[in-house]
N, C-alpha and C positions, 0 to 999 in steps of 0.2 A: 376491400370493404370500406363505404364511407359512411360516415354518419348524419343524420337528417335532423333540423328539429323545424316545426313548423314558429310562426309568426303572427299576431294579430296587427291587421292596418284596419283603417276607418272609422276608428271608435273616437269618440272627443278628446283634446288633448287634455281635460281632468278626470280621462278614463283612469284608475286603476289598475283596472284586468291588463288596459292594452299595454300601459305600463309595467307589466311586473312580468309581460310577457316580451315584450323589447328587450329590459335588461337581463332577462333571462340567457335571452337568446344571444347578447354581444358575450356574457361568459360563455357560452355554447359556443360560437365564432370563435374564443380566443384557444379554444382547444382542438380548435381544426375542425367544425361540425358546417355544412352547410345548411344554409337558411331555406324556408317553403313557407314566400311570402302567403298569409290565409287574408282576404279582404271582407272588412264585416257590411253585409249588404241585405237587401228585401231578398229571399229567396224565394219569396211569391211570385218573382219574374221568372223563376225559370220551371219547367217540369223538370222530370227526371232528367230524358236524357241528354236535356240542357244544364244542368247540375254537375251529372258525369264528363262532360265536356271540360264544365270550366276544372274540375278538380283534377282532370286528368292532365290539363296544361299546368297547372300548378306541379303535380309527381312526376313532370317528365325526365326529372333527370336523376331520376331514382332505377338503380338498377336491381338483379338478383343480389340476395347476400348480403343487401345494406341493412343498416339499421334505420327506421324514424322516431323518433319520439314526438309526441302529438303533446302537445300543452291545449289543457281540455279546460272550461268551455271553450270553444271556438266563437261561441255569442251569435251564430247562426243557426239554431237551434239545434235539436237532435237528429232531427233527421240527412241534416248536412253532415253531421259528425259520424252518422252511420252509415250515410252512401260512401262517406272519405275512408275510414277504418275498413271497406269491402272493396274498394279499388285497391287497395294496396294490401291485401289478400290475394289478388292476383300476381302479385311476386312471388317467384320460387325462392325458398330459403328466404324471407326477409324477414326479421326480427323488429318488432310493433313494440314499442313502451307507451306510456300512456301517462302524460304528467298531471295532477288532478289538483288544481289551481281551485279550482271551487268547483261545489257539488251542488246542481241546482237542487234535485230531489229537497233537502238537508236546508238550502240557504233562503228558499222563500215557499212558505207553508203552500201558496195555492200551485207548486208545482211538485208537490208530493207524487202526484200520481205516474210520474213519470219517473218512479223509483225504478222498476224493473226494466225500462227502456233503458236505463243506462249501465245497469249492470248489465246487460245483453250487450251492448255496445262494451264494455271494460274485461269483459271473458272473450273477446276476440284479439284481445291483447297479451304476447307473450309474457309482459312484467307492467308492474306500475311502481308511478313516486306517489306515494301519497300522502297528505300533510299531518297525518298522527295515529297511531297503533289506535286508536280507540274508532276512526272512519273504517280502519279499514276492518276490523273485528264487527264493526255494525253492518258495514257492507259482505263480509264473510256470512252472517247469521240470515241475510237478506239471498245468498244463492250465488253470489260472488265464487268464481271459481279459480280465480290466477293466483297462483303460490307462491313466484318469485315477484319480491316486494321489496322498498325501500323509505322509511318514513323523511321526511323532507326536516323535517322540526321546525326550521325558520328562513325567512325569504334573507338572501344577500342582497345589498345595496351598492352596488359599484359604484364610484364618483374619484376624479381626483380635484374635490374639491377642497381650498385651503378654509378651516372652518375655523369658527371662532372656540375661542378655551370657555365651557358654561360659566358662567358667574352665579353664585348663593344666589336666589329669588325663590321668594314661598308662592310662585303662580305654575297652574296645572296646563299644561300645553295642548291642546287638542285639534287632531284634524281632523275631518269631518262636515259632511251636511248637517249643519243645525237645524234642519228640519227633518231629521231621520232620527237623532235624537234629542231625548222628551227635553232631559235633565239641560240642555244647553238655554233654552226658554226661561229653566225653572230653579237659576241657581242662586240659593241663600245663604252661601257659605263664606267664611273669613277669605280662605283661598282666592287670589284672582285668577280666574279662569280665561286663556286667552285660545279662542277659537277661530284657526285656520279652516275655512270654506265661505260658499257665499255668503255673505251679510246683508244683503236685504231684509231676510224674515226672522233678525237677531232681535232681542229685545236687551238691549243693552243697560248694564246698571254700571255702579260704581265698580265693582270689580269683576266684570264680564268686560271682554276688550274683541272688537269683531276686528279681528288683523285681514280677513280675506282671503281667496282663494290667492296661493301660490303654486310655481311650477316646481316638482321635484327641488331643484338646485336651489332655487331665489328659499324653499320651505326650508330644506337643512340647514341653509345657513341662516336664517331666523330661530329656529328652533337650537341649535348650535350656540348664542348668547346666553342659555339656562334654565334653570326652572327645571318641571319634571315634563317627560310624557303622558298624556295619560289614553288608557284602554279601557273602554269603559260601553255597557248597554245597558237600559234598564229592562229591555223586552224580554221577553221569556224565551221567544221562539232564535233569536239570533244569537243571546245568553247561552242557548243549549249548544248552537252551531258552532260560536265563538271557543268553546272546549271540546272540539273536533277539527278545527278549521285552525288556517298559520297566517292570521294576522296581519300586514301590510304595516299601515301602522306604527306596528310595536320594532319593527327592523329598521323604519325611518328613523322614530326619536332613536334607539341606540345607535345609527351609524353616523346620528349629528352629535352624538356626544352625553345625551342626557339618561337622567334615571329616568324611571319608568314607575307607575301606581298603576297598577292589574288588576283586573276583578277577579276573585278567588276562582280557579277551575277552567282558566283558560290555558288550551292542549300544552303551551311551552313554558308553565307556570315553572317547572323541573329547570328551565335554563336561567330562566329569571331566581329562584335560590338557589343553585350550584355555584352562580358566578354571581351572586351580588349584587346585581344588575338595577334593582328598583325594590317596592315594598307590594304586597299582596293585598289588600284590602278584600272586606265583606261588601261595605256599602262606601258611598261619598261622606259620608258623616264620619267614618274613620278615617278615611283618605284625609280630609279635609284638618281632623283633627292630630295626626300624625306632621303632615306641613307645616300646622303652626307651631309645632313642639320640638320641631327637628334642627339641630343644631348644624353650624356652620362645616365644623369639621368633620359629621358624619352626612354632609351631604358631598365634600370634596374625596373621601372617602368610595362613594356611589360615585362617581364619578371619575375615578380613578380603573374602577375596575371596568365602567364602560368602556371606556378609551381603548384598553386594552383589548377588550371582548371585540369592539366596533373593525378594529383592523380584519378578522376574518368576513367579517361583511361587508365591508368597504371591499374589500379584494376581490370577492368575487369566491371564497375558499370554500366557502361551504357547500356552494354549489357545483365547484369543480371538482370535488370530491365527491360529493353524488351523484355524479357523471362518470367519475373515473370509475365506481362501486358499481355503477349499474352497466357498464360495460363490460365489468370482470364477472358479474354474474351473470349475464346473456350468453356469457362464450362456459359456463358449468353447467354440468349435467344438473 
């Protein structure tokens, strides 16, 4: 038996998705799992059984009896996702996981309607990872039918990179397009707010700092010198997502060292007070006034316990454990 996971190429290099799906996949390599390279492209070039072609080169070196895990979206819409999940239906014996990275239904309102196209696509799947008891209870209530399940809680961050030790600073760290959110525009607080993405369409004041897009490695170790992370949305509809969905984000600032300020209700709020990790906020007006009141030695304190926390993500542990769990439950009745 060997095990499979797919791969996204093509997407920009300040893709996210393609990112979280890269490092995914070198822990999945470093446990002996072969790669099935997916390339994101117009699939209005192809019909069908130009589609089936190309995916059928991509599974060829999939036999009976293997496992795949599919890291879903593939960002080639659903239809590619459901010709690919029906070819490899045609294995005898193969065991199908389905890792659920993001759920478009859930993640952008005008693709609501394609709720039940991908539960139809996710019941063709022996098991799934899914990023929090609460997706997949909505996805259960929705017609969802696979049983064996595993929740992900939070994304690992592999690097062996030498970071810096944070140093006390009352500035909120964000990464992010600041034109996706409002609050990066519209900040009037003590807090300096320093926002990582493009800076073009920043409006910059005295305590608003536009650092830039950086690359994974060059952001941790910026972010690594101090201050908090922050997780934050004021929308309502991504608010909702954001306590169902696992963050990106909130595993970089902890795996470069720093504490974290969270908007109340988002799905790994339980890991951030188990272990210490950052402060919970309602609004930015708390956050903001928490910063300026927080002492030196209870932020070395938050800081101390990331460190520690950060080593399972930095390794890669978390997720090699939800590999090893979801392999020991494929092979159970």
């Amino acid at each position: 038996m060997r095990i499979h996971i797919t791969n996204l190429y093509g997407h920009s290099p300040k893709s996210t998705a393609q990112l979280a799906q890269n490092l995914t996949t070198s822990i999945a390599k470093s446990l002996g799992f072969s790669e099935l390279g997916v390339y994101a492209y117009d699939i209005n070039a192809d019909n069908d059984i130009e589609m089936r072609k190309r995916i059928d080169g991509i599974i060829a070196s999939i036999s009976q009896g293997d496992v795949v895990i599919l890291q879903l979206p593939m960002w080639n819409t659903h239809r590619y996702e459901e010709t690919f999940i029906n070819a490899l239906r045609g294995y005898a014996d193969l065991k199908i996981v389905i890792f659920i990275h993001d759920f478009i239904p859930f993640m952008f309102e005008p693709n609501r309607y394609l709720l039940q196209d991908y539960i139809e696509i996710f019941n063709k799947a022996d098991a799934l990872i899914i990023p929090s008891q609460k997706m997949y209870d909505i996805l259960r209530g929705e017609g969802l039918t696979v049983d064996k399940y595993l929740i992900q809680h939070i994304w690992d961050i592999p690097n062996n990179l030498w970071l810096n030790n944070p140093i006390f600073s009352k500035t909120l760290n964000f990464s992010g397009q600041p034109s996706k959110f409002k609050f990066c525009n519209e900040w009037n607080y003590q807090t300096t707010l320093k926002i990582f993405g493009d800076s073009e369409n920043i409006d910059t004041k005295e305590n608003v700092i536009a650092a830039g897009w950086h690359n994974q490695d060059s952001l941790m170790l910026e972010l690594s010198k101090g201050g908090f992370g922050l997780v934050w949305s004021e929308d309502d509809y991504w608010s909702e997502y954001m306590t169902m969905n696992v963050t990106y984000k909130l595993s970089t600032y902890l795996a470069a060292g720093i504490p974290v300020i969270v908007k109340r209700g988002i799905s790994n709020q339980s890991i951030i007070e188990e272990n210490e990790l950052g402060i919970i906020c309602d609004t930015l007006e708390e956050a903001d006034n928490i910063i300026q009141n927080i002492k030196e030695d209870e932020y070395y304190k938050l800081t101390s316990n990331v460190k520690k926390f950060s080593t399972l993500l930095n390794g890669g542990y978390i997720t090699k454990k939800l590999f090893i769990d979801m392999i020991n439950l494929l092979m159970k009745k």
